[in-house]
Predicted model as a PDB file, atoms N, CA, C, CB and O in Angstrom, pLDDT in the B-factor column:
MODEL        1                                                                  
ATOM      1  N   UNK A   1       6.788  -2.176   3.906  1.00 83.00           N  
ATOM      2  CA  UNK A   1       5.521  -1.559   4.143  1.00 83.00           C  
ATOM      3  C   UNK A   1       4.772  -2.287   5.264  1.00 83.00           C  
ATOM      4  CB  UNK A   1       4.703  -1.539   2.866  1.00 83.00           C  
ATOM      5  O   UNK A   1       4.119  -1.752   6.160  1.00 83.00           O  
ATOM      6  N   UNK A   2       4.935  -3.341   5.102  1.00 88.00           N  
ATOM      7  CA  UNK A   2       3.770  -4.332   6.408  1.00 88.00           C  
ATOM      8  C   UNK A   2       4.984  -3.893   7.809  1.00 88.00           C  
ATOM      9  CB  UNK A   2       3.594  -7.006   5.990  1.00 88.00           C  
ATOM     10  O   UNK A   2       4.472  -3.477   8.848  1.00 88.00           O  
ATOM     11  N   UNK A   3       6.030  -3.977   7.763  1.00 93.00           N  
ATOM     12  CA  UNK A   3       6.845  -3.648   9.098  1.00 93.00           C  
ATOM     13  C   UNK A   3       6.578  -2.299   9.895  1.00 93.00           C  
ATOM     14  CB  UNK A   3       8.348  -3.603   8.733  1.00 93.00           C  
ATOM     15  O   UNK A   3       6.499  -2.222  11.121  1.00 93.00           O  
ATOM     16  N   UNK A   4       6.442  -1.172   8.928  1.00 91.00           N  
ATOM     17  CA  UNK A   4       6.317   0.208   9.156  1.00 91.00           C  
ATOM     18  C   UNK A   4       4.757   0.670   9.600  1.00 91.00           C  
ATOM     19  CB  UNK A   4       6.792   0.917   7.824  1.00 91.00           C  
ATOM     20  O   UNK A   4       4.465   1.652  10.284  1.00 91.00           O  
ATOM     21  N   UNK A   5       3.497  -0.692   8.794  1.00 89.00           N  
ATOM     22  CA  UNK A   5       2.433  -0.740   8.982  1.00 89.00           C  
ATOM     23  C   UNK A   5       2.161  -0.913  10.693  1.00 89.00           C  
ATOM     24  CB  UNK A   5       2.004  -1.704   8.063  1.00 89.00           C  
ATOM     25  O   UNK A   5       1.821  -0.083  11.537  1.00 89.00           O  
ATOM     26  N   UNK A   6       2.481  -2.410  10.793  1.00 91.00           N  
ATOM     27  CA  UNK A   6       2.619  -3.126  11.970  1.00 91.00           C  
ATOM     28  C   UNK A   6       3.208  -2.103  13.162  1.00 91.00           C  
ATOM     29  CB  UNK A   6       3.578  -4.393  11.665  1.00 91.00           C  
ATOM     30  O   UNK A   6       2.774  -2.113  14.314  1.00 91.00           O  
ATOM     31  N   UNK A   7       3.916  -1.514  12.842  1.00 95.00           N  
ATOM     32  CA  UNK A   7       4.926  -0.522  13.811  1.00 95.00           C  
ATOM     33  C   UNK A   7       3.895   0.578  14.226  1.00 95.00           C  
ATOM     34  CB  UNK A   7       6.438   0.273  12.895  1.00 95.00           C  
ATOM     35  O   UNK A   7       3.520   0.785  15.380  1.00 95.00           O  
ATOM     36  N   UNK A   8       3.531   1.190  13.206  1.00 94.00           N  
ATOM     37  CA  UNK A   8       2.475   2.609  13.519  1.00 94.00           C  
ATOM     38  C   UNK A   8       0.939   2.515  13.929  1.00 94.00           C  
ATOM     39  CB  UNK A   8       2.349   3.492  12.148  1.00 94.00           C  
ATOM     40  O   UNK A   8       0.180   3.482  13.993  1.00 94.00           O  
ATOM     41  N   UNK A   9       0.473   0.653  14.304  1.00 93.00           N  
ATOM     42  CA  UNK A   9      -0.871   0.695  14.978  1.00 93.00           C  
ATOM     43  C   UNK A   9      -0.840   1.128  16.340  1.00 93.00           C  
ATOM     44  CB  UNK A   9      -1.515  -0.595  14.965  1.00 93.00           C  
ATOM     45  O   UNK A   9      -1.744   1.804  16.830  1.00 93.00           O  
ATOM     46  N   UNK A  10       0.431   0.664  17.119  1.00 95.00           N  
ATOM     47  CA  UNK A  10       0.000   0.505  18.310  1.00 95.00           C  
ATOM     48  C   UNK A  10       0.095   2.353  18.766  1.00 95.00           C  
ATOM     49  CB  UNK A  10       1.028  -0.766  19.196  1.00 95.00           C  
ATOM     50  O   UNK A  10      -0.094   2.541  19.967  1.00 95.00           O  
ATOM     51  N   UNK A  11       0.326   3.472  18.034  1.00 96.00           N  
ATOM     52  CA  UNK A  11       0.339   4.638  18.316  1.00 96.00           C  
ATOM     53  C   UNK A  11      -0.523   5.380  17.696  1.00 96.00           C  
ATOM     54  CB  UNK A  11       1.357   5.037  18.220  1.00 96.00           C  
ATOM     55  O   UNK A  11      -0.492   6.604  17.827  1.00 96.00           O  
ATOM     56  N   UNK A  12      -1.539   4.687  16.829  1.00 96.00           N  
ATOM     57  CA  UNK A  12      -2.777   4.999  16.380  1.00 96.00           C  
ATOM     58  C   UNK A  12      -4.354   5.073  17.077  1.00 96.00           C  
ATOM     59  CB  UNK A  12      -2.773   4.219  15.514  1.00 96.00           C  
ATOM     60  O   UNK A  12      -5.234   4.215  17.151  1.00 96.00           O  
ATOM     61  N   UNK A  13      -4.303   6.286  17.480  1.00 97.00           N  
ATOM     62  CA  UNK A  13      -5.912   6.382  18.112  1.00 97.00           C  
ATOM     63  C   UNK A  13      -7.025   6.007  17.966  1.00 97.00           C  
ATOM     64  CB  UNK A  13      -6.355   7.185  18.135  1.00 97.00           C  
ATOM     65  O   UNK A  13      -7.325   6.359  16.826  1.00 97.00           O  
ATOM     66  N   UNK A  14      -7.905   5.469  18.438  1.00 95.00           N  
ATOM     67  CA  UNK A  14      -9.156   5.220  17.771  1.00 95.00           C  
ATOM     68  C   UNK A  14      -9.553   5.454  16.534  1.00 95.00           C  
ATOM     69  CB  UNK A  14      -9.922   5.699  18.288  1.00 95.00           C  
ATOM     70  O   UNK A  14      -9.188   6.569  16.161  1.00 95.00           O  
ATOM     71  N   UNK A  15     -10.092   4.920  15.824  1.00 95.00           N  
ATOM     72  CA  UNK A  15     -11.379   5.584  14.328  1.00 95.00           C  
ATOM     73  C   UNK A  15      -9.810   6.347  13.721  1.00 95.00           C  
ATOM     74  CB  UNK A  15     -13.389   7.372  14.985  1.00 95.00           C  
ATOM     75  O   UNK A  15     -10.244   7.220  12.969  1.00 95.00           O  
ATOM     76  N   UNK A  16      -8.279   6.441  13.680  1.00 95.00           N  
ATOM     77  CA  UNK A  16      -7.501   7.175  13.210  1.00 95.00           C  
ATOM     78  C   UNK A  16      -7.423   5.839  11.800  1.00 95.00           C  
ATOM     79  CB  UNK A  16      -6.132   7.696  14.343  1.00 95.00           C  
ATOM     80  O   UNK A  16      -7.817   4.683  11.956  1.00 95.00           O  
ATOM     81  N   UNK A  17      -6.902   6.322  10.674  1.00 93.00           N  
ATOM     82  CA  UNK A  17      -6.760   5.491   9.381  1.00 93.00           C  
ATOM     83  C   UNK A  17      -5.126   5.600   8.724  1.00 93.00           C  
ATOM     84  CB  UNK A  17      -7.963   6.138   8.202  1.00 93.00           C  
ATOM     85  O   UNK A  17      -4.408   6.599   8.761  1.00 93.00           O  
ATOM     86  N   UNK A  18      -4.887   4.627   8.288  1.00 91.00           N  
ATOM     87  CA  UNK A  18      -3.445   4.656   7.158  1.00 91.00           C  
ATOM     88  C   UNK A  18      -3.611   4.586   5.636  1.00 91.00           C  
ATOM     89  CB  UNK A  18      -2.464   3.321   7.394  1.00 91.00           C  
ATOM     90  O   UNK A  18      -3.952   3.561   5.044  1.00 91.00           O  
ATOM     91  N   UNK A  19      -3.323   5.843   5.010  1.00 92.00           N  
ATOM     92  CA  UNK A  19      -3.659   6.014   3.661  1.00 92.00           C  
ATOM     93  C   UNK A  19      -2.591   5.743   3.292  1.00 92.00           C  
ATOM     94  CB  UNK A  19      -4.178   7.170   3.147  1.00 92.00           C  
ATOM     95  O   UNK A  19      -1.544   6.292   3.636  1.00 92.00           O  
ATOM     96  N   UNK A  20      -2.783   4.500   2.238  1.00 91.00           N  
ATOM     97  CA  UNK A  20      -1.630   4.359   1.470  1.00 91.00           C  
ATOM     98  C   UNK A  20      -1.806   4.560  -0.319  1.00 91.00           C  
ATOM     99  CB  UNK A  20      -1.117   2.888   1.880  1.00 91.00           C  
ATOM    100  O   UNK A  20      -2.864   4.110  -0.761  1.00 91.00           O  
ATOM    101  N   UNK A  21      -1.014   5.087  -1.167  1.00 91.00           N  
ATOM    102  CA  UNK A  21      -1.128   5.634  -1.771  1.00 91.00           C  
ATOM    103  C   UNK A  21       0.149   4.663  -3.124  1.00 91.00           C  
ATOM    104  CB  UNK A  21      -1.111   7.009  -1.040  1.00 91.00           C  
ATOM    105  O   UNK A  21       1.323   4.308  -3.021  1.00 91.00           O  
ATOM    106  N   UNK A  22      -1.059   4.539  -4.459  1.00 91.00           N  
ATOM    107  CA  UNK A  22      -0.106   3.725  -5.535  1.00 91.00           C  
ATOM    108  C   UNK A  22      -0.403   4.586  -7.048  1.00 91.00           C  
ATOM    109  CB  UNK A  22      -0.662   1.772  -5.666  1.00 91.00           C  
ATOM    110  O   UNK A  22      -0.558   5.807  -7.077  1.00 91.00           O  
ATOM    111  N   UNK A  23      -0.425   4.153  -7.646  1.00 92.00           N  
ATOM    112  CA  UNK A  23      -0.706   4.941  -9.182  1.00 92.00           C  
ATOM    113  C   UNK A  23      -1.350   4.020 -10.460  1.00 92.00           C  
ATOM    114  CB  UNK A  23       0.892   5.519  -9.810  1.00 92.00           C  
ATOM    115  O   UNK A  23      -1.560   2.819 -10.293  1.00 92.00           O  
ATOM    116  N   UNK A  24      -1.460   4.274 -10.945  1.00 93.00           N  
ATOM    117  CA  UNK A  24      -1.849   4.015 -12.336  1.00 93.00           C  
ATOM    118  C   UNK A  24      -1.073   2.689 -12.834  1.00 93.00           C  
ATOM    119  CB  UNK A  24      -1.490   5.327 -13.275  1.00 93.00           C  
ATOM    120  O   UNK A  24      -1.493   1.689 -13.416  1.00 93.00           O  
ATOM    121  N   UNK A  25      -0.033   2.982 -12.473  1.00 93.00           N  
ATOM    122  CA  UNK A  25       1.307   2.144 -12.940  1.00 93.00           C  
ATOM    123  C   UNK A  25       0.888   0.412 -12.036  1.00 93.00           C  
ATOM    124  CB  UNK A  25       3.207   3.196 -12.138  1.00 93.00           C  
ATOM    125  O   UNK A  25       1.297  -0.659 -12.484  1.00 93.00           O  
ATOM    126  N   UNK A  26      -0.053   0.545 -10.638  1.00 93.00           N  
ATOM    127  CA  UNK A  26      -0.122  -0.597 -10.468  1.00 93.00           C  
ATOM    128  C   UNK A  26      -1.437  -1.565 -11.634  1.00 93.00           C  
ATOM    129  CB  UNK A  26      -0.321  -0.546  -8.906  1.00 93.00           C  
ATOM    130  O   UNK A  26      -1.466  -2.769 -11.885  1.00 93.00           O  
ATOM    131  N   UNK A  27      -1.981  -0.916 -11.917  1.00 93.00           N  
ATOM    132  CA  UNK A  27      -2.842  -1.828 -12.897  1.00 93.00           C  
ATOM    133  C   UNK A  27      -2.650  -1.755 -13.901  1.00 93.00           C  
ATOM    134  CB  UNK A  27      -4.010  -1.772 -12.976  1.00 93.00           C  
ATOM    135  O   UNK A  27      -3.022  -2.790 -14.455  1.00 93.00           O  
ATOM    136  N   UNK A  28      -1.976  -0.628 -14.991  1.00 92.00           N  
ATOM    137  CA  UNK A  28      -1.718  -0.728 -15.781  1.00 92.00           C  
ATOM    138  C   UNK A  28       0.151  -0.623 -16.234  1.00 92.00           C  
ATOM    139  CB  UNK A  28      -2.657  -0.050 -16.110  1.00 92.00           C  
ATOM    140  O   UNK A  28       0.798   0.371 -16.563  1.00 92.00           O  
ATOM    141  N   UNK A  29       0.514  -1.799 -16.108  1.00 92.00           N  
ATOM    142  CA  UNK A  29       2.519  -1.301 -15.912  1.00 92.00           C  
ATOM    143  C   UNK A  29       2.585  -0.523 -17.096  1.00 92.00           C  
ATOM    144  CB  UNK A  29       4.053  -2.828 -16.051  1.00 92.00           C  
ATOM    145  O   UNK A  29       1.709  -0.475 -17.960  1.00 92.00           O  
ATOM    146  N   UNK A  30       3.785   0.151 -17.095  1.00 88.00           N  
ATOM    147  CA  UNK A  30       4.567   0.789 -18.061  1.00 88.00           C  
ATOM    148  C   UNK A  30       6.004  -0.199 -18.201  1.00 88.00           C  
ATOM    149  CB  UNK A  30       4.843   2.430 -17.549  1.00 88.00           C  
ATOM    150  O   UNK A  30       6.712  -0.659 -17.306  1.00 88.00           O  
ATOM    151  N   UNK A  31       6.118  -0.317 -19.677  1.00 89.00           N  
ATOM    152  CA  UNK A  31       7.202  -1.742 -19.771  1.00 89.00           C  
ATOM    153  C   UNK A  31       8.719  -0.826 -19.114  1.00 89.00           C  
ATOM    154  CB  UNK A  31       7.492  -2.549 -22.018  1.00 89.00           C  
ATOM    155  O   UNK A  31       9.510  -1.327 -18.316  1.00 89.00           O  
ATOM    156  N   UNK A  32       8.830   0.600 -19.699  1.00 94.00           N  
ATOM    157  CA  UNK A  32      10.164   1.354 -18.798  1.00 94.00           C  
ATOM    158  C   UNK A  32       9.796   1.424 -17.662  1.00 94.00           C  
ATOM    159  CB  UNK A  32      10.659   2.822 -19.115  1.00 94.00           C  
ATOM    160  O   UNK A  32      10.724   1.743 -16.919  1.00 94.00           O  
ATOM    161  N   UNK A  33       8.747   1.255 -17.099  1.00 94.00           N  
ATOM    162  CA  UNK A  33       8.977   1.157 -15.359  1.00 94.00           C  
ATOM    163  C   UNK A  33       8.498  -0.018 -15.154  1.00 94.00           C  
ATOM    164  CB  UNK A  33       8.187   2.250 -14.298  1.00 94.00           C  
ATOM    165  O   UNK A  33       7.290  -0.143 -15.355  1.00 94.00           O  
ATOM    166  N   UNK A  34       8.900  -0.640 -14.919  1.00 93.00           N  
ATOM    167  CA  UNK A  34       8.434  -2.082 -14.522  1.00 93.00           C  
ATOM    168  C   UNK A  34       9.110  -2.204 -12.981  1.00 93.00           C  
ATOM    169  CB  UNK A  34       9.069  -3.410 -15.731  1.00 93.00           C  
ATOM    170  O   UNK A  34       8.366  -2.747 -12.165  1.00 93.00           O  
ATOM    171  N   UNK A  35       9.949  -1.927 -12.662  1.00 94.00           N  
ATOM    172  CA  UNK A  35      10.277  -2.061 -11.126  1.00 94.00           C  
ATOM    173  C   UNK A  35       9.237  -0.801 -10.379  1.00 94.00           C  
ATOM    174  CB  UNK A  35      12.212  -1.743 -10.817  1.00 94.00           C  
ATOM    175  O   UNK A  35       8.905  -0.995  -9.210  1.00 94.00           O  
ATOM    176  N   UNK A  36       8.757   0.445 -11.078  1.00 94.00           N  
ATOM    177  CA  UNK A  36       7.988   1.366  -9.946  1.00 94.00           C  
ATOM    178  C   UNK A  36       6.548   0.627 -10.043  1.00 94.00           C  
ATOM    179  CB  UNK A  36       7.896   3.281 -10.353  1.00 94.00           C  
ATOM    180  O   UNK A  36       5.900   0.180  -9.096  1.00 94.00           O  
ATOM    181  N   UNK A  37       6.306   0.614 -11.014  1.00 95.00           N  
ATOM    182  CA  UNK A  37       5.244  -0.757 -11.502  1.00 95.00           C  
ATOM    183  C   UNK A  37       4.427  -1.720 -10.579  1.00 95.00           C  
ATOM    184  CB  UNK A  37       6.095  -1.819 -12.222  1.00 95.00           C  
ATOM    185  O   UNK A  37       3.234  -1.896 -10.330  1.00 95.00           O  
ATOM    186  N   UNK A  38       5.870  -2.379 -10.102  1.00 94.00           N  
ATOM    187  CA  UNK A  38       5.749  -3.319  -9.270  1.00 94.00           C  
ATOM    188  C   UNK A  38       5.738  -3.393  -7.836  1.00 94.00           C  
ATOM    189  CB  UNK A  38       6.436  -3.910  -9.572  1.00 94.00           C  
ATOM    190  O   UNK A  38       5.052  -4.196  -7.204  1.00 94.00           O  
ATOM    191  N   UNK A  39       6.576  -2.466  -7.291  1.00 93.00           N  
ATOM    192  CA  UNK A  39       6.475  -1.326  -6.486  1.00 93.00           C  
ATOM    193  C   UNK A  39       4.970  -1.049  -6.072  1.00 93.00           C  
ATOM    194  CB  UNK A  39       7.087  -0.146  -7.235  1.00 93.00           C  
ATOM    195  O   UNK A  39       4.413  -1.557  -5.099  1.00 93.00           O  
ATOM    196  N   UNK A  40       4.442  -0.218  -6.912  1.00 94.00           N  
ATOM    197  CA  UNK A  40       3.141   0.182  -6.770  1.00 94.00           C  
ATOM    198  C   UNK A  40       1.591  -0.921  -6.363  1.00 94.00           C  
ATOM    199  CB  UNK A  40       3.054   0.825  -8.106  1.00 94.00           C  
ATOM    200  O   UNK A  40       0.662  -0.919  -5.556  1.00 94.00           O  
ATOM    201  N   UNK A  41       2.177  -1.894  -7.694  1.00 94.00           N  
ATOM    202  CA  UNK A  41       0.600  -3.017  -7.295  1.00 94.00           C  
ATOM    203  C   UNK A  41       1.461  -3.665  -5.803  1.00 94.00           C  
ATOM    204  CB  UNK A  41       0.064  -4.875  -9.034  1.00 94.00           C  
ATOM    205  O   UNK A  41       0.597  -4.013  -4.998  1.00 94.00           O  
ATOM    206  N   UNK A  42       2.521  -3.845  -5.391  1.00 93.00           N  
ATOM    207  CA  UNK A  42       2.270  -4.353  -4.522  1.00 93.00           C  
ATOM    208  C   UNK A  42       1.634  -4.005  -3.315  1.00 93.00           C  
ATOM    209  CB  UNK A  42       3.005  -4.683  -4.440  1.00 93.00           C  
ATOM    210  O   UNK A  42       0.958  -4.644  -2.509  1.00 93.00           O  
ATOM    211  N   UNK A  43       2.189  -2.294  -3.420  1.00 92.00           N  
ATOM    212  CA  UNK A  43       1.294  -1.427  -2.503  1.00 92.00           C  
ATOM    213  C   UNK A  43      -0.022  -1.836  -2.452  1.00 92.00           C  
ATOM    214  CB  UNK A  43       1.252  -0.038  -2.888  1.00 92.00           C  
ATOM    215  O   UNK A  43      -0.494  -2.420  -1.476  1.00 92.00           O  
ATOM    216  N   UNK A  44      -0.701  -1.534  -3.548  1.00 92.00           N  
ATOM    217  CA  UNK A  44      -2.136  -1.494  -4.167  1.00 92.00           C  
ATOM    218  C   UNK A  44      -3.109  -2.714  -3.367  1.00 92.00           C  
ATOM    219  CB  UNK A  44      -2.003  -1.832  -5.994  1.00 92.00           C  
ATOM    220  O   UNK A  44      -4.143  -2.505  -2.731  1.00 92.00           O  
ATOM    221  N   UNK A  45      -2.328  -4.241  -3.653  1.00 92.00           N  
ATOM    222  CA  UNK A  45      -2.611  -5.083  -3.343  1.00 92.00           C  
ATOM    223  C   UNK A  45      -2.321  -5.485  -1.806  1.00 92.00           C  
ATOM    224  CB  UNK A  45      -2.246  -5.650  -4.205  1.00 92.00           C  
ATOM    225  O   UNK A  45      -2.908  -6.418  -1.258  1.00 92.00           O  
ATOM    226  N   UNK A  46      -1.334  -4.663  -1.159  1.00 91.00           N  
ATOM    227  CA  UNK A  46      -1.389  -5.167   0.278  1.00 91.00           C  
ATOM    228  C   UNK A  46      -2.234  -4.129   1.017  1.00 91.00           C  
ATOM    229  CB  UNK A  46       0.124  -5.330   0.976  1.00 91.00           C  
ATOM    230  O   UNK A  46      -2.336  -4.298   2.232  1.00 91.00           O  
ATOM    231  N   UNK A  47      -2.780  -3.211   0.537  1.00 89.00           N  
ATOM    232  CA  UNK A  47      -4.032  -2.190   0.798  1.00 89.00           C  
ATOM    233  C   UNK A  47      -5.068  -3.401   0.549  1.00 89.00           C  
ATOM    234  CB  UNK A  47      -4.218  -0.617  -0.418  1.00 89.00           C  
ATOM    235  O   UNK A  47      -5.666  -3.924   1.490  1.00 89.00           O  
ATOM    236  N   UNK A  48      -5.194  -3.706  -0.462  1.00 88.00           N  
ATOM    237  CA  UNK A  48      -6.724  -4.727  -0.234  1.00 88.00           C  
ATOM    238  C   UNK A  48      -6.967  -5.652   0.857  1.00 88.00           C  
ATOM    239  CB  UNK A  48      -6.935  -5.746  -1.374  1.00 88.00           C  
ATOM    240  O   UNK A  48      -7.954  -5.899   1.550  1.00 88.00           O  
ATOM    241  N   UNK A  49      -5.565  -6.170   0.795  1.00 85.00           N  
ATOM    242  CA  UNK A  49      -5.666  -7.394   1.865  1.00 85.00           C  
ATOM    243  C   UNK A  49      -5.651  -7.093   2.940  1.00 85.00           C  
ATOM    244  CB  UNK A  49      -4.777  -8.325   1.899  1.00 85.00           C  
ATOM    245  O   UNK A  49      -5.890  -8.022   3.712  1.00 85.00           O  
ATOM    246  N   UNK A  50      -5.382  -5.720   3.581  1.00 73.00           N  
ATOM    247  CA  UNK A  50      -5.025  -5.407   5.069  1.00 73.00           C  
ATOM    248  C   UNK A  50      -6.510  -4.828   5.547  1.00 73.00           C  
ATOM    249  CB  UNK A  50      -3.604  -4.154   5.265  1.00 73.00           C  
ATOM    250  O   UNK A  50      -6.738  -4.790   6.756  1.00 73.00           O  
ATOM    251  N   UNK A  51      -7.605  -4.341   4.526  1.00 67.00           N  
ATOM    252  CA  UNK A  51      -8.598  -3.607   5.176  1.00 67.00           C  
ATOM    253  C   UNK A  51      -9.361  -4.758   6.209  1.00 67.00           C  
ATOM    254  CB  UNK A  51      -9.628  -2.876   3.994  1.00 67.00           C  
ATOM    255  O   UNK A  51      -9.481  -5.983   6.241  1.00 67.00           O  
ATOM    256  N   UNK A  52      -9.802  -3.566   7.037  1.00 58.00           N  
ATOM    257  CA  UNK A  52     -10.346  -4.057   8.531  1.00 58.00           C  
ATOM    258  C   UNK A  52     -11.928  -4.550   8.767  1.00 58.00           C  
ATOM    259  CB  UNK A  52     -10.161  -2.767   9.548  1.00 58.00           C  
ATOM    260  O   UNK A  52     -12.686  -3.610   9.006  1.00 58.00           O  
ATOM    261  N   UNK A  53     -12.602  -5.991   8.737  1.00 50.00           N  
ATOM    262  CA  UNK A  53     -13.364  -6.251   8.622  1.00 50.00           C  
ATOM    263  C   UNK A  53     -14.748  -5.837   9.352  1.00 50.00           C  
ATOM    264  CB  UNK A  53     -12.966  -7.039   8.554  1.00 50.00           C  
ATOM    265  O   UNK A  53     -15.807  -6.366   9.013  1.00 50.00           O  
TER     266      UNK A  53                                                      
ENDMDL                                                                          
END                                                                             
């Protein structure tokens, strides 16, 4: 995700945004999904850390 991130600024226009998108499953896991789970908060959490100050 950060490679594909990194890759698609420099063809991003002004004021243009990257929605990234996780579920339920990142804050609350499900013990049978625990790999989409994880999957997800990591999404979740590299959305927090990447917003633009």
């Amino acid at each position: 995700m950060f490679w594909i991130t990194k890759a698609a600024i420099p063809h991003m226009p002004p004021g243009s945004a990257i929605i990234n998108t996780s579920s339920v499953n990142a804050y609350e896991p499900s013990a049978n999904l625990l790999d989409y789970a994880l999957t997800k908060a990591g999404i979740a959490n590299f959305t927090k850390g990447s917003r633009s100050r």
